[in-house]
C-alpha positions in Angstrom: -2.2 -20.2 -9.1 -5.2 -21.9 -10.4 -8.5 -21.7 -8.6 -11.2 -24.9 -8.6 -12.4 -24.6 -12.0 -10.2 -26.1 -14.4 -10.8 -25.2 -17.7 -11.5 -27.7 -20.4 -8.3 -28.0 -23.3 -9.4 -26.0 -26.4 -9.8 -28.1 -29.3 -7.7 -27.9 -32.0 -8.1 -25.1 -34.1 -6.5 -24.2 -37.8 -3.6 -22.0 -38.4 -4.2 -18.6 -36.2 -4.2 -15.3 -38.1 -1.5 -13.5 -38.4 0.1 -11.3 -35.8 0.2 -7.6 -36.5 3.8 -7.9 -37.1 3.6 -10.5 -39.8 3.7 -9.5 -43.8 0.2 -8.8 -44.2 -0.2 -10.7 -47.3 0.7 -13.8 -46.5 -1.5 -16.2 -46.5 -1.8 -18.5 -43.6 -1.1 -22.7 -44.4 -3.1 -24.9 -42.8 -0.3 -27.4 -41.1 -0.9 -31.2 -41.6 -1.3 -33.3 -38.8 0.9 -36.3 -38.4 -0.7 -39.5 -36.7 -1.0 -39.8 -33.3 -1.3 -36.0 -33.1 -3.6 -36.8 -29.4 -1.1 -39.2 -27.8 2.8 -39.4 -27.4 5.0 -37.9 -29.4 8.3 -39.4 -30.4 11.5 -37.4 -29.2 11.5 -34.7 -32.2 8.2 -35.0 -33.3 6.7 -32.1 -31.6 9.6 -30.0 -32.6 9.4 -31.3 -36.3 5.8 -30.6 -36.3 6.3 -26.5 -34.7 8.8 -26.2 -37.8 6.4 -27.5 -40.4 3.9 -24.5 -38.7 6.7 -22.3 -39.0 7.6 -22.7 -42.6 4.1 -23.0 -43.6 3.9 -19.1 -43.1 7.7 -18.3 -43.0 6.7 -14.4 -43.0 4.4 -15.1 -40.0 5.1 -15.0 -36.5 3.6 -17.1 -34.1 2.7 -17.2 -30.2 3.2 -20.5 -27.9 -0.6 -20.4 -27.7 -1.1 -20.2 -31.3 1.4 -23.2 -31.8 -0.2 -25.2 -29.1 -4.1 -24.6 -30.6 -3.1 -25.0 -33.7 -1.1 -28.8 -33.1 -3.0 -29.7 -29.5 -0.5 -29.9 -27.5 0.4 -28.4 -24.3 1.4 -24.4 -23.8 4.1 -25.8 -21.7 5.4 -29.1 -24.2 5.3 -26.1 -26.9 7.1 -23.6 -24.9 10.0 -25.8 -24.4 10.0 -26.9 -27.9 10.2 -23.4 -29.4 12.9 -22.7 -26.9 15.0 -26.1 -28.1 14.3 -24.6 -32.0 15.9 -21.2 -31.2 18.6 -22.5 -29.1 19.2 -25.0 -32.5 19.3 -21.6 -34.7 15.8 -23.7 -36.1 13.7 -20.8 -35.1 13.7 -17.2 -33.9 12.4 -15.6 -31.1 10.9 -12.3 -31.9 8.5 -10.9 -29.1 8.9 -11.5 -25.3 5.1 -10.3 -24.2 4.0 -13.4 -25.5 6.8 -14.7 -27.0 6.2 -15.0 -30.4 8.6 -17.6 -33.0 9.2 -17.2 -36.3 11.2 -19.6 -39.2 14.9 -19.1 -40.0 17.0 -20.6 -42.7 17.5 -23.4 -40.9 13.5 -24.4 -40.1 13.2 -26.3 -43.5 15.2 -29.1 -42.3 14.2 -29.2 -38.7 10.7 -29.8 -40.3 12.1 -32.6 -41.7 12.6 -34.7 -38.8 11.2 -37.2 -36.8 7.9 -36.5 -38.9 6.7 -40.1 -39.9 4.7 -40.5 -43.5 1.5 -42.2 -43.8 2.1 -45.6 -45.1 0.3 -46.2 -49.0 -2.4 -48.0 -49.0 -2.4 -52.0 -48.5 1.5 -51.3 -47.3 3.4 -53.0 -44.5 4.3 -50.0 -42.3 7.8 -49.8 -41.7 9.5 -50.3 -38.0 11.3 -46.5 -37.7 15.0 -47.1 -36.8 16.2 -45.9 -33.8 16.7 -41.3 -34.0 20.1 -40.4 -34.5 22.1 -38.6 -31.8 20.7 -35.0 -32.5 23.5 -32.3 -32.8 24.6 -30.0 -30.1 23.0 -26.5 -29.9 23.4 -24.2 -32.9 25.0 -20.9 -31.9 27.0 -18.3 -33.5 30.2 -18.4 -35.4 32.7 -20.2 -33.5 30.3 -23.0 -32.7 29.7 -21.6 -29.3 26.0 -21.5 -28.6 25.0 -17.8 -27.8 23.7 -16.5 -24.6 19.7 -17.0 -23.7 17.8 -14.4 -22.0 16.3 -15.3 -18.5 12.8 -14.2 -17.2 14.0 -11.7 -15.4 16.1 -10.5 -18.4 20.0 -11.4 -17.3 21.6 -13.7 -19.7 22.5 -16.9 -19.3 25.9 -18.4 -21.1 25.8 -22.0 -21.5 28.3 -24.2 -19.9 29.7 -27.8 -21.5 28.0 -31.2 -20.0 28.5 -34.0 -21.7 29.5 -32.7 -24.7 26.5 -30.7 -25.4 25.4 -27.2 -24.4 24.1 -27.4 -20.7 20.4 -26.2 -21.9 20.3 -28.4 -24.2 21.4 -31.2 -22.3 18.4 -30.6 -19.8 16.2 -30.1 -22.5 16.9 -34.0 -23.7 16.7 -35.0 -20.8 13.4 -33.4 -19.9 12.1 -35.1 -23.2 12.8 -38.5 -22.0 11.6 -37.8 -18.4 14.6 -37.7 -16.8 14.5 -36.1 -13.4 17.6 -33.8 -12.4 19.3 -32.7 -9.2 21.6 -30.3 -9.7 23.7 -29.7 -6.6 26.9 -27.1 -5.4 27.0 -24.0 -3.6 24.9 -21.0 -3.8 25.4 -18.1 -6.2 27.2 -20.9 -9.2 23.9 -20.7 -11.1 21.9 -23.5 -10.6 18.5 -21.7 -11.0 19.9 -19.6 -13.6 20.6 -22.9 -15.7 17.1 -24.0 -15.3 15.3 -20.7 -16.0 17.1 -20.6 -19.2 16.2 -24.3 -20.1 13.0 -24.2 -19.2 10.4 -21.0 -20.6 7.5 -22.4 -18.6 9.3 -22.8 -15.4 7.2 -22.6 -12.2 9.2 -22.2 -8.6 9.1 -23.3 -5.2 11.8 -21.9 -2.9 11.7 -24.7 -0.2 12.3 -24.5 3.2 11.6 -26.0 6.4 8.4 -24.6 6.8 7.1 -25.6 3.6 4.2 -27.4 4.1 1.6 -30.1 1.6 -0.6 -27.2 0.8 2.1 -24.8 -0.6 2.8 -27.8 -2.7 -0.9 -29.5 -3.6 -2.5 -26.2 -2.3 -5.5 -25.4 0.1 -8.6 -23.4 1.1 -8.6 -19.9 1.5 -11.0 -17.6 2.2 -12.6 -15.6 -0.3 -14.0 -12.2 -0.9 -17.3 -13.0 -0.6 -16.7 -14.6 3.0 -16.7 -17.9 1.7 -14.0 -20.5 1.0 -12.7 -21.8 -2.3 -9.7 -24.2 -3.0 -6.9 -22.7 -4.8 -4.1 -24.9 -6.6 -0.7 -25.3 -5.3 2.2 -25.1 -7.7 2.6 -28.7 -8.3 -1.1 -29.1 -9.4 -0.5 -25.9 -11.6 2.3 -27.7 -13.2 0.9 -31.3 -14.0 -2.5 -29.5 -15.2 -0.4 -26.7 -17.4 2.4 -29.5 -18.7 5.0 -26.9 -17.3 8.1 -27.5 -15.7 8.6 -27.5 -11.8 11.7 -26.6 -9.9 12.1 -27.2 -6.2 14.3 -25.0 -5.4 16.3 -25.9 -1.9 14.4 -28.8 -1.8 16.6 -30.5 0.7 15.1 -28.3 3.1 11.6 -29.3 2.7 10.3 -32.1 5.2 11.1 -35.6 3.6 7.3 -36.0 4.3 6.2 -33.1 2.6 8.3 -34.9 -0.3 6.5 -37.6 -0.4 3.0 -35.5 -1.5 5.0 -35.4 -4.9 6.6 -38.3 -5.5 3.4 -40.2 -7.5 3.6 -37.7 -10.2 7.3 -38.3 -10.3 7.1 -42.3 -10.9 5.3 -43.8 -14.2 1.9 -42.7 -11.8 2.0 -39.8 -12.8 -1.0 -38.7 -10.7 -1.2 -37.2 -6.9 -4.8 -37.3 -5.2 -6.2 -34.4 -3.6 -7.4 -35.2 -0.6 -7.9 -31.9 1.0 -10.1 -31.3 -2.6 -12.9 -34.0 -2.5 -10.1 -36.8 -3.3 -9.7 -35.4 -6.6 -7.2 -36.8 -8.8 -5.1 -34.8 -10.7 -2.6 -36.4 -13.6 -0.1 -35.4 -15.5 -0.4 -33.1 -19.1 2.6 -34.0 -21.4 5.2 -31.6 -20.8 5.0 -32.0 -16.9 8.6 -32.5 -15.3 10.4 -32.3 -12.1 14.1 -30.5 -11.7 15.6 -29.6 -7.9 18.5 -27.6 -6.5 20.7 -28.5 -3.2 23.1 -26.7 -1.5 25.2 -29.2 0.4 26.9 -26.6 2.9 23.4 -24.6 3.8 22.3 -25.7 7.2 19.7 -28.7 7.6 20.0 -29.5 4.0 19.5 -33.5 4.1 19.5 -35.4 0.4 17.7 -37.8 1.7 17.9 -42.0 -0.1 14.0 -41.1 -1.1 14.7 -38.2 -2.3 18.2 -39.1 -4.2 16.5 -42.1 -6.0 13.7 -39.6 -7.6 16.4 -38.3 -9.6 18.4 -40.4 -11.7 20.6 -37.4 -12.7 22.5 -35.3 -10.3 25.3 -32.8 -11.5 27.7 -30.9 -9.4 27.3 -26.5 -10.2 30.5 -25.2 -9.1 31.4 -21.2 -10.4 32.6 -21.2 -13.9 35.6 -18.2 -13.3 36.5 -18.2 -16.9 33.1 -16.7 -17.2 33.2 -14.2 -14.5 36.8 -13.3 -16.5 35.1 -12.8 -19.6 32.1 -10.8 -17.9 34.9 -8.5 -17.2 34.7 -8.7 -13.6 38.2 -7.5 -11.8 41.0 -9.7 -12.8 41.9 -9.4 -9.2 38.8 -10.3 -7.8 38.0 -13.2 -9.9 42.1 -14.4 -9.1 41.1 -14.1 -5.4 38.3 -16.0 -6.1 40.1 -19.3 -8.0 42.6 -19.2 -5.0 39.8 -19.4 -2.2 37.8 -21.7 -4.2 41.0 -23.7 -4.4 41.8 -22.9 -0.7 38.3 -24.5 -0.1 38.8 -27.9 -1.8 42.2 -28.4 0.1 40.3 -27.7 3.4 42.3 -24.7 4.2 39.0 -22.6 4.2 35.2 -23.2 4.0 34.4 -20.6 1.9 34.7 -18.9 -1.8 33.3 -15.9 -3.9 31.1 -17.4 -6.3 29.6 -16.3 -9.4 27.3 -14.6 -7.8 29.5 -12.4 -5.7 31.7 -11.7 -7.8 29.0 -10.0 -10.5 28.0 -8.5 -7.0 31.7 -7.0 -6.3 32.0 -5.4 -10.0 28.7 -3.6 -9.5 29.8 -2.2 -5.8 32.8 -1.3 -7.7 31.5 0.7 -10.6 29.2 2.3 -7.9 31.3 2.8 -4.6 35.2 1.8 -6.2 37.1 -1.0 -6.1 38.4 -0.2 -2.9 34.8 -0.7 -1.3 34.3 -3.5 -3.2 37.1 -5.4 -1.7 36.3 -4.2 1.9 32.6 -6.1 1.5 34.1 -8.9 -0.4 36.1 -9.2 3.0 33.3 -8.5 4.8 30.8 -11.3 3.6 32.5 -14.0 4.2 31.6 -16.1 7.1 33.2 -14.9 10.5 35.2 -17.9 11.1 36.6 -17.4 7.4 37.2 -13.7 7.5 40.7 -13.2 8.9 41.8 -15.9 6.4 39.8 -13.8 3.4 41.6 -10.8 4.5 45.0 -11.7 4.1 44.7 -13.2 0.5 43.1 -10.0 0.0 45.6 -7.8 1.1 48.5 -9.9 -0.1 46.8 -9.8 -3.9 45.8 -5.8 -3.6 49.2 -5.0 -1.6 47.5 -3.0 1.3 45.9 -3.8 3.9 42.0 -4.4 3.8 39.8 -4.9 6.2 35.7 -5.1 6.5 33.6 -2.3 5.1 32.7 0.0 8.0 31.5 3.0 9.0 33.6 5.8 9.6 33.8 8.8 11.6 31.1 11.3 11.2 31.4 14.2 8.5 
């Protein structure tokens, strides 16, 4: 979090020095500004503009801080750009700890786009034409997009929505300030979807005893004996141009909501009234994505709440997936049946994603047999007799809960 102080946005600066990594001899290009490099950008632009820095010094590789000195912008607006560049096979990412980006064959014509020229002198500027639908993400040979590495370093496989590659689909629509719900069960990958679209993700796990001041933030006591005011996530986020996930936020208090809503609407600014009134706005890069779990108990989507989000996309576990992670054949075909079971009404619950990466680790640690007891085992107590006999009747024996046994 972010105490009182917030410090001023450097200046820009030219072209960083070169990384230790990077060929030692060459030399660093200044990058040329394109107009308007202080306000808006045009969908593209900014990613246009990270490959002209990119190509300048194609040897060189390049932080997110670097980038964002160098062109002005945001550390979160050029996070997410970088990110859209390697998912595009337009750049590379070669360091984690900072990451650090670096041009591939395909930079040259990234650069290329969306990059307006100055108009000759005495000239009528021309009225751009409207940007051509951009192409899905680049990925390996196949024309599947490759898996992207998560904070926590699981990887993430994009899924299809609407005919594009999910990450890149929130990445658009993150660019055009778009809000998203993304909605379904737990363990399908919700969160995972958003930590792999968004780099410069900040969380909140909601629940019903989050209050304004986890949100906005609030006083707390300092070493000295004193009291300072330190900055909630959501200020963090608008100041840092990052992206914000409310995770479970059907759970939070529909007037704890409303704290946020102003930076949601063309606002774009929430007033701090526990801090002196201050007024906090938006940095460019600032945007708002949220989970729901239907089933989980006191989880309200509430009309205020819907309407903040003009997007909202069902999650449900992609068991084609879970095939090729190669989980059990027989787990994952238990699975499809319950989740199947579950749509029909014959039962309220299904292994998801989640459980079933669960069930191949208990069964490369304890066996498969143990691994089909918990599977049993976890599911609710109302659905458990009903789980048990699919189980038994696709294993051929008889399983039951995992349990202790006798003593040795």
């Amino acid at each position: 979090m972010t105490g009182t102080a917030t410090p001023a946005s450097p200046p820009p600066v030219p072209v960083p020095q070169q990384s230790a990594s990077t060929a030692p001899n060459a030399p660093a290009a200044p990058v040329s500004s394109a107009p308007g490099t202080s306000g808006k950008v045009r969908p593209g632009e900014l990613r246009a503009r990270i490959a002209q820095a990119l190509m300048a010094n194609a040897a060189a590789q390049f932080s997110v801080t670097e980038l964002a000195r160098m062109l002005g912008h945001s550390g979160g607006a050029v996070g997410n750009a970088c990110e859209t560049l390697v998912c595009r096979g337009e750049a590379e990412l070669v360091g984690s700890k900072p990451r650090m980006y670096r041009a591939t064959s395909a930079t040259a014509a990234a650069a290329q786009r969306s990059v307006p020229a100055p108009p000759a002198p005495g000239s009528t500027p021309r009225v751009p034409r409207p940007a051509a639908p951009q192409a899905p993400a680049a990925g390996p040979p196949g024309g599947r997009p490759g898996p992207i590495t998560r904070p926590n370093g699981q990887q993430y496989h994009p899924r299809a929505l609407a005919q594009l590659p999910d990450v890149e689909a929130l990445r658009r629509l993150r660019e055009a300030q778009v809000a998203v719900l993304l909605y379904g069960p737990p363990g399908t990958g919700k969160t995972s979807l958003i930590e792999a679209a968004f780099p410069d993700l900040i969380t909140v796990a909601g629940d019903g005893d989050t209050t304004v001041g986890d949100l906005i933030g609030e006083y707390t006591q300092a070493a000295n004996g004193g009291y300072e005011f330190i900055y909630g996530p959501l200020v963090t986020a608008m100041q840092e141009g990052r992206a914000l996930l409310l995770d479970d936020a059907t759970l939070i208090s529909p007037k704890v909501l409303a704290a946020l809503y102003p930076a949601m609407d063309g606002r774009r600014q929430i007033q701090v009234k526990a801090h002196k009134g201050e007024t906090i706005t938006a940095a460019e890069g600032f945007y708002v994505i949220a989970g729901h779990n239907p089933g989980v108990h006191g989880a309200v989507l509430t009309e205020a709440l819907a309407s903040r989000f003009s997007v909202q996309i069902q999650v449900g576990s992609d068991y084609d997936l879970a095939a090729s992670l190669k989980i059990n054949r027989t787990a994952v075909r238990i699975a499809r049946h319950l989740a199947t079971s579950q749509q029909g009404g014959e039962v309220g619950w299904a292994p998801q994603l989640r459980e079933l990466i669960a069930f191949q680790k208990i069964a490369d640690v304890l066996g498969t047999e143990a691994a089909f007891a918990n599977l049993v085992g976890i599911a609710p107590l109302e659905d458990r007799d009903t789980v048990a006999e699919i189980v038994t009747k696709a294993i051929g024996r008889p399983v039951t809960a995992l349990t202790l046994g006798r003593q040795l």
